[in-house]
SEGUNU-835707 format. One record per atom (N, C-alpha, C, O): residue in three letters; z, x, y. Coordinates in steps of 0.05 Angstrom, whole numbers, padded with zeros to 5 digits, always signed. Each point is the difference from the previous one (the first is absolute). Example, Ala and Ser with C-alpha at 12.3 -4.5 7.8 and 13.67 -1.06 7.14 Angstrom:
! residues 2
ALA+00156+00264-00114;ALA+00000-00018+00024;ALA+00000+00018+00024;ALA+00013+00021+00000;SER-00027-00028+00021;SER+00001+00016+00024;SER+00014-00015+00022;SER+00004+00010+00022;
This chain:
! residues 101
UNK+00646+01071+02630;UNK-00014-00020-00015;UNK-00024-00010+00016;UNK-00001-00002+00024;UNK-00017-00005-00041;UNK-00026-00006+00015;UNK-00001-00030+00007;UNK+00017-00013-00013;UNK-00030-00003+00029;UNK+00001-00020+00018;UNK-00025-00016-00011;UNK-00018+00011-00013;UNK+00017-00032+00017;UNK-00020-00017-00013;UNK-00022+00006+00019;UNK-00023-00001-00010;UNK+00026+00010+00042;UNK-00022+00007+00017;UNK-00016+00022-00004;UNK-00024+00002+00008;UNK+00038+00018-00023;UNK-00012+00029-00001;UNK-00016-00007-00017;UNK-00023+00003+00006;UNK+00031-00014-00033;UNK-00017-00007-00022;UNK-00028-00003+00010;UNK-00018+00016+00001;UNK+00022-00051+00009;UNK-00024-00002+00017;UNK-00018+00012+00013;UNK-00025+00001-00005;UNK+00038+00010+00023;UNK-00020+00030+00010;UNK-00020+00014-00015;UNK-00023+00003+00007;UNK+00035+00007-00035;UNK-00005+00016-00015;UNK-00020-00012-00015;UNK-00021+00013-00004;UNK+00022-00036-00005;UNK-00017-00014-00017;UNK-00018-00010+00019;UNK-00016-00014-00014;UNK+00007+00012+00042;UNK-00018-00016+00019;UNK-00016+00030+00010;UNK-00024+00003-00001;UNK+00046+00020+00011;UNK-00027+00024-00005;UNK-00005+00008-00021;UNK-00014+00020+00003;UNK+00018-00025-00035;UNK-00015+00008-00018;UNK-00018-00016-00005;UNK-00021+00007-00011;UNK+00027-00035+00020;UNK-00029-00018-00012;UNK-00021+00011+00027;UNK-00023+00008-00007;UNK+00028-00007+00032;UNK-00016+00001+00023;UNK-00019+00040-00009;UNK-00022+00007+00009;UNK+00032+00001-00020;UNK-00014+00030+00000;UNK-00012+00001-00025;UNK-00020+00014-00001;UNK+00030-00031-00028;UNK-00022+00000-00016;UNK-00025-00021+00010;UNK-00023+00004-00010;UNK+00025-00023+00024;UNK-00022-00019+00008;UNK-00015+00028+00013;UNK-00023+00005-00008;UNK+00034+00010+00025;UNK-00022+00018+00020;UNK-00005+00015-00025;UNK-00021-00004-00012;UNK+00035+00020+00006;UNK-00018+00016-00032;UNK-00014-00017-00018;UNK-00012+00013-00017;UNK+00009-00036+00016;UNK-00019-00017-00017;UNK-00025-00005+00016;UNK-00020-00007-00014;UNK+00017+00008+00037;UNK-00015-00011+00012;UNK-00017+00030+00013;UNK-00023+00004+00007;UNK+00040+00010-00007;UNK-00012+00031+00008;UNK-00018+00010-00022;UNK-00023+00005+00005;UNK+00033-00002-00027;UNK-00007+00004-00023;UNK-00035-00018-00007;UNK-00021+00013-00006;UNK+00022-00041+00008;UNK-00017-00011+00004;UNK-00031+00004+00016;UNK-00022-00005-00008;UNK+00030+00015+00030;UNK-00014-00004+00031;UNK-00008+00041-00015;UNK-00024+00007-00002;UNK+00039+00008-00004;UNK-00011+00025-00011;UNK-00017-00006-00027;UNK-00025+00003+00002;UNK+00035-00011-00024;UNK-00023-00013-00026;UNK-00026-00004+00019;UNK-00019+00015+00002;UNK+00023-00041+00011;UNK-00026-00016+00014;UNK-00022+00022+00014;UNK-00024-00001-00004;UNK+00040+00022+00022;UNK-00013+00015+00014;UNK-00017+00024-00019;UNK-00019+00013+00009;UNK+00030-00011-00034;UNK-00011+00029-00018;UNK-00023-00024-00015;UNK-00025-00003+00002;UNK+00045-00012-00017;UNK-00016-00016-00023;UNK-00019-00021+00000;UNK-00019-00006-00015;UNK+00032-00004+00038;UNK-00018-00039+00007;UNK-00026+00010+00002;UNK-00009+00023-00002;UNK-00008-00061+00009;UNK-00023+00009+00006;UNK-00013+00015+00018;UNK-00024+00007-00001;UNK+00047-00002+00026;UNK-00012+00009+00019;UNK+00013+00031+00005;UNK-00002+00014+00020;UNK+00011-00010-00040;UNK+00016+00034-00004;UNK-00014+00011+00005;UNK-00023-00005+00007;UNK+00041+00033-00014;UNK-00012+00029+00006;UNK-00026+00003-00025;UNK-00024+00007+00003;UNK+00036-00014-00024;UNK-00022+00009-00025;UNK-00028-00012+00001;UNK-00021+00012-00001;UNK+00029-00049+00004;UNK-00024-00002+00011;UNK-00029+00005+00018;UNK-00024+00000-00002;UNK+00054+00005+00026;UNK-00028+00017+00018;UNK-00014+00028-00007;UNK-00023+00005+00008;UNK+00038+00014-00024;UNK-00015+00015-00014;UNK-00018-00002-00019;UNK-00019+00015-00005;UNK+00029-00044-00012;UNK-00027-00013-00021;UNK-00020-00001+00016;UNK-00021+00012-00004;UNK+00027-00031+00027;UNK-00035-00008+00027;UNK-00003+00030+00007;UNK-00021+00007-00010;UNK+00032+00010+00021;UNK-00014+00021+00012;UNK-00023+00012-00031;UNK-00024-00005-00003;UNK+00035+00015-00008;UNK-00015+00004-00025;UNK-00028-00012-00007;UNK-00021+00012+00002;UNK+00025-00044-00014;UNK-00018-00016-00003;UNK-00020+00000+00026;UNK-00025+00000-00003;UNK+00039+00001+00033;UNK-00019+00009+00022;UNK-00019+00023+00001;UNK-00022-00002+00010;UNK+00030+00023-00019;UNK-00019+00033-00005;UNK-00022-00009-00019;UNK-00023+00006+00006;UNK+00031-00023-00035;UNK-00018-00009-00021;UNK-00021-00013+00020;UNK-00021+00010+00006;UNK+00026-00021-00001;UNK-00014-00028+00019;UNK-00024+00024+00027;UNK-00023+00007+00004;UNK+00034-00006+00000;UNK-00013+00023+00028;UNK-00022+00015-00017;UNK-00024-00004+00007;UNK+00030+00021-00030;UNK-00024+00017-00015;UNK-00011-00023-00008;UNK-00021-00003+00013;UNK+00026-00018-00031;UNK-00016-00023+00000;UNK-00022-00012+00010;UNK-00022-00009-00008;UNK+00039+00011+00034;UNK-00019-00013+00021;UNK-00022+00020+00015;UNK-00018-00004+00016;UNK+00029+00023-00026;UNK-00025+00033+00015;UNK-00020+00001-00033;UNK-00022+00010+00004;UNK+00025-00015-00021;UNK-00012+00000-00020;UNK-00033-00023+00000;UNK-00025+00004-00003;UNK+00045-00028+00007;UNK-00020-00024-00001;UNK-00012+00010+00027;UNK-00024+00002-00004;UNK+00031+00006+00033;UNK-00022+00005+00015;UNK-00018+00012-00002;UNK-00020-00009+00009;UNK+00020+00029-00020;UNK-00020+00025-00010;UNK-00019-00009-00016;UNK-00023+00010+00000;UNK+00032-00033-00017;UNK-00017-00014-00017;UNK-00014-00024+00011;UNK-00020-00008-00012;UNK+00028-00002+00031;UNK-00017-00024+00011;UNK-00024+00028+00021;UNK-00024-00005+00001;UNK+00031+00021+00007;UNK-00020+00015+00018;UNK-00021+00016-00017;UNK-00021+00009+00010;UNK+00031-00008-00039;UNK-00027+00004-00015;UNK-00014-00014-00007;UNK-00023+00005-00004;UNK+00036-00035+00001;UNK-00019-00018-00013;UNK-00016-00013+00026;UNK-00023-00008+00000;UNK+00042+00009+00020;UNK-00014-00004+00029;UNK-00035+00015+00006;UNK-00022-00007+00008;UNK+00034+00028-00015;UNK-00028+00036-00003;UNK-00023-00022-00011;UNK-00021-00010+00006;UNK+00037+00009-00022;UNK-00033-00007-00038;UNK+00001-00030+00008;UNK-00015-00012-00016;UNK+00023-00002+00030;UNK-00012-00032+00008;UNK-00017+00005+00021;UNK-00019-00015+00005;UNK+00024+00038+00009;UNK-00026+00005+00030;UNK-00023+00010-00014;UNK-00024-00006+00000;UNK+00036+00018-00009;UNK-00029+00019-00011;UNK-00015-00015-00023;UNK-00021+00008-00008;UNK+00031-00023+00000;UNK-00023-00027-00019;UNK-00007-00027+00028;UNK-00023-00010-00003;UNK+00032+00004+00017;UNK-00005-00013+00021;UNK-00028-00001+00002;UNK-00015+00017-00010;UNK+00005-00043+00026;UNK-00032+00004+00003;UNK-00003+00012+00027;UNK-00023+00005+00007;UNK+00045+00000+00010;UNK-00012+00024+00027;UNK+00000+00029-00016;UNK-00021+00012+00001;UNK+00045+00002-00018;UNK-00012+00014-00002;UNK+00004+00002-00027;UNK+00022-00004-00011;UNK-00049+00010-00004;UNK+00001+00007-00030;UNK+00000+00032-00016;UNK-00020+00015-00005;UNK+00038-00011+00002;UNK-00002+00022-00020;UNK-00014-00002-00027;UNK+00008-00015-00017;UNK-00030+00030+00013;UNK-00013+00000-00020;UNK+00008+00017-00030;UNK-00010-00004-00022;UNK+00031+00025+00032;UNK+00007+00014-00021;UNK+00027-00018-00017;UNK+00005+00002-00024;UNK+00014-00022+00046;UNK+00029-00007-00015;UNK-00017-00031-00005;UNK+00010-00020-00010;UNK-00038+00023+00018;UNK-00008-00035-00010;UNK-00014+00017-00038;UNK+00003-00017-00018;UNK-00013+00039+00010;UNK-00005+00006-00019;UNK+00021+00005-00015;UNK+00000-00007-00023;UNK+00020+00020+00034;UNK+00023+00007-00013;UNK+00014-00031-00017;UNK+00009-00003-00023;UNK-00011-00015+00045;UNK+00020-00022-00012;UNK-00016-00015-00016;UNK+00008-00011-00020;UNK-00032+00010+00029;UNK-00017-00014-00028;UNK-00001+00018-00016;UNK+00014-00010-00018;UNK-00022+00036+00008;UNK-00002+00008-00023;UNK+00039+00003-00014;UNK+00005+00007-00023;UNK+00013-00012+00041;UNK+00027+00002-00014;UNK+00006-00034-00017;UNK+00013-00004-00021;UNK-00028-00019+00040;UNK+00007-00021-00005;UNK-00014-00010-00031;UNK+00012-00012-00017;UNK-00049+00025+00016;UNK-00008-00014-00011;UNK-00007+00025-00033;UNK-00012-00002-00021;UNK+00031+00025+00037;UNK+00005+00017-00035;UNK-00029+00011-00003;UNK-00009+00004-00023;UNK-00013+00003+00050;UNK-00012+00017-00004;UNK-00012+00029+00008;UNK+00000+00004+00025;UNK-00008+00012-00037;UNK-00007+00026+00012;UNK-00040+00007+00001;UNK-00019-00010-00014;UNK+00019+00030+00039;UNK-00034+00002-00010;UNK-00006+00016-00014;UNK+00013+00020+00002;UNK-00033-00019-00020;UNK-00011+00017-00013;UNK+00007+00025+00001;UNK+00009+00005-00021;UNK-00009+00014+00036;UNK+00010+00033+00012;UNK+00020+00002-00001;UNK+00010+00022+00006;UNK+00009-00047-00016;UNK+00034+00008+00007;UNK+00014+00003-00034;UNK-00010-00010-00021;UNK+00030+00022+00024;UNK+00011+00007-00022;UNK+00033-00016-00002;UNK+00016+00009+00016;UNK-00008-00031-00035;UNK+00024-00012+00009;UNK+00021+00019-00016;UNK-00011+00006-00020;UNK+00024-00001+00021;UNK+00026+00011-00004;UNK+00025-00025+00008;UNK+00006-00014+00020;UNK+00008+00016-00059;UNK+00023-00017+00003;UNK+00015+00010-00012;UNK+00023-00011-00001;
């Protein structure tokens, strides 16, 4: 016959090993799912690559517009992108030219 002590036992390591499986279980969710999980950091690595071409994109574009701000500059003037941008701005062509649209 069983003893009121064994009981005990029995019922103090079952509560003590589902607390560690509740709490294991948890601390694993947290580690895959939370905000600071696994998935997440594959969301940032990702959104990081977007970001990087991004940022090689807009450089390339500030170094052209960089180009065509020197070259309208009053040290040095380009005379052909100063014709180009006035006749693009102000919608006209010279006489000898043929517009195609």
């Amino acid at each position: 016959m069983k003893t009121l002590r064994s009981t005990r036992i029995g019922l103090g390591a079952a509560i003590f090993f589902a607390a560690v499986l509740s709490l294991s279980s948890y601390f694993v969710f947290a580690a895959i799912q939370g905000d600071f999980g696994h998935f997440s950091r594959i969301q940032i690595e990702a959104e990081e690559e977007q970001l990087v071409v991004q940022l090689a994109e807009l450089r390339k574009q500030r170094i052209t517009i960089s180009n065509k701000t020197h070259r309208l500059s009053d040290e040095f003037l380009d005379l052909d992108l100063l014709d180009q941008q006035a006749r693009r701005l102000l919608g006209m062509a010279r006489p000898d030219e043929i517009i195609v649209r």
